[in-house]
C-alpha positions, -999 to +999 in steps of 0.1 A: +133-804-416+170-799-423+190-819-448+225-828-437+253-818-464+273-846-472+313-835-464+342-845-489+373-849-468+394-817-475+422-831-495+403-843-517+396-804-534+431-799-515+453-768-540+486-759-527+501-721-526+521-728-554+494-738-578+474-704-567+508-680-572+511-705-606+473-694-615+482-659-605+514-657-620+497-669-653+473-637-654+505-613-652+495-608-612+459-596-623+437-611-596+405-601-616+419-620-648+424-650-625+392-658-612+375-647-649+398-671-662+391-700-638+355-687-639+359-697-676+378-729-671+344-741-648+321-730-673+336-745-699+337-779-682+302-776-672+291-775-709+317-803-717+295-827-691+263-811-700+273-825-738+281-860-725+250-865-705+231-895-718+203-877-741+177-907-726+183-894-689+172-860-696+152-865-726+169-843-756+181-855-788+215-865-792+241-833-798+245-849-832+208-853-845+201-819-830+227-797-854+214-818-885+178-810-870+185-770-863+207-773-903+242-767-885 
């Protein structure tokens, strides 16, 4: 049985040439450092919603009872 993938219209994620030369530009021209630097940018953003998930929906203690239970 085969799931059907919901689309999301593409300008919605739509990024124009001159914000990739911008993000390229920003890295000195170094494609590598781009994508490890946006590579960064998503992980960081992850964690960031990761933290502000409700600790009842995925049953965890809140961010700050955990540090005062772990002594941070």
């Amino acid at each position: 049985m085969e799931i059907a993938a919901k689309t999301v219209p593409a300008d919605v994620y739509d990024v124009s040439e001159a914000q990739v030369d911008q993000a390229v530009a920003a890295c000195e021209g170094d494609l590598r450092a781009t994508v490890r630097a946006l590579i960064v940018g998503q992980v960081y953003l992850q964690a960031t919603i990761q933290k502000q998930v409700s600790a009842g929906y995925v049953r965890r203690l809140p961010f700050a009872r955990l540090d005062a239970v772990q002594g941070k």
